[in-house]
N, C-alpha and C positions, 0 to 999 in steps of 0.2 A: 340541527344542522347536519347536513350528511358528510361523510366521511368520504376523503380522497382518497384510494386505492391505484396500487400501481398497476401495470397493465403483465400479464405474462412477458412481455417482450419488454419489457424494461424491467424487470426481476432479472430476469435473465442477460443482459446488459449490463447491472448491477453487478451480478456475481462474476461475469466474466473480466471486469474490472478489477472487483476484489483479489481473484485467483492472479489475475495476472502483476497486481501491485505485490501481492505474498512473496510470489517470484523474484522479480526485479530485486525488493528488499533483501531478499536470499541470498542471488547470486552473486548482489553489493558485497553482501557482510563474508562472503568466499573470498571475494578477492581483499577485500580487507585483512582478510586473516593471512593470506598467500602474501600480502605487500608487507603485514607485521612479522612475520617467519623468515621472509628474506631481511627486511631490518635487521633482526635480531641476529642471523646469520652475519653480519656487516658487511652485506652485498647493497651494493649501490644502486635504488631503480632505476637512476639514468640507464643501468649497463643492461637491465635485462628488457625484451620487448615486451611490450604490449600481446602480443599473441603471447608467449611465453607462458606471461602472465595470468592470462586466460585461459591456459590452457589448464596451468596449475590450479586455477580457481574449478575450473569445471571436475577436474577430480577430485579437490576438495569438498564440493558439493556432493558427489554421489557418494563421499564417505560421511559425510556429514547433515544431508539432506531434512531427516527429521527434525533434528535442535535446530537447524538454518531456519524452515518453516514455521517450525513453533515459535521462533524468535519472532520472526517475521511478523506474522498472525498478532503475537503480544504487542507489537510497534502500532501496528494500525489500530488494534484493538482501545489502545488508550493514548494516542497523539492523536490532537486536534486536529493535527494538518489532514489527517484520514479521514475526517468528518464525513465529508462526503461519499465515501465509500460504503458507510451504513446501509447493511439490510436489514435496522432494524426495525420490526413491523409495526411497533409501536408508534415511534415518529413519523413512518411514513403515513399512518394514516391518521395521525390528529388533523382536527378539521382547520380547514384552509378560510382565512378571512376573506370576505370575499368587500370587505370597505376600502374604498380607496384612498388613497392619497390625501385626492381634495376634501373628503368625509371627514379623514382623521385628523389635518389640520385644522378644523373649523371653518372653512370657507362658506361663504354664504351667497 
């Protein structure tokens, strides 16, 4: 049975998904850390804004940017939810059934 391969342009799809989910998870756990630092300070998030806060996140990020990633990276790497983000080569190219539905029920 032949194997299904992805096309260059859906590798590259792939990855830019992945890169961009590392991200997102990154910059989450920045401001996470910025929103537990002001807790901790016993500042109230009602009082400080959203940009503030972001703003605070985005220099916590370029002070922190490697651990953020690698963090990141480890989240997808082993949550389910990430599943789909896999470029692994393995899985993508086990072969693809090509039986249908009414085959696999029994249908006659």
């Amino acid at each position: 049975m032949a194997t299904r391969s992805l096309s260059p342009k859906r590798i590259q799809e792939k990855i830019q998904r992945h890169r961009h989910a590392v991200m997102v998870l990154a910059h989450q756990s920045a401001q996470r850390a910025i929103k537990a630092r002001l807790r901790g300070q016993g500042v109230r998030l009602t009082d400080v804004t959203a940009k503030d806060i972001s703003i605070q996140a985005r220099a916590w990020f370029d002070v922190h940017r490697d651990e953020l990633i690698a963090e990141a990276e480890q989240v997808i790497a082993t949550s389910p939810r990430f599943a789909y983000l896999s470029c692994n080569a393995q899985t993508e190219n086990e072969p693809k059934s090509n039986t249908s539905a009414v085959q696999i029920s029994g249908a006659q």
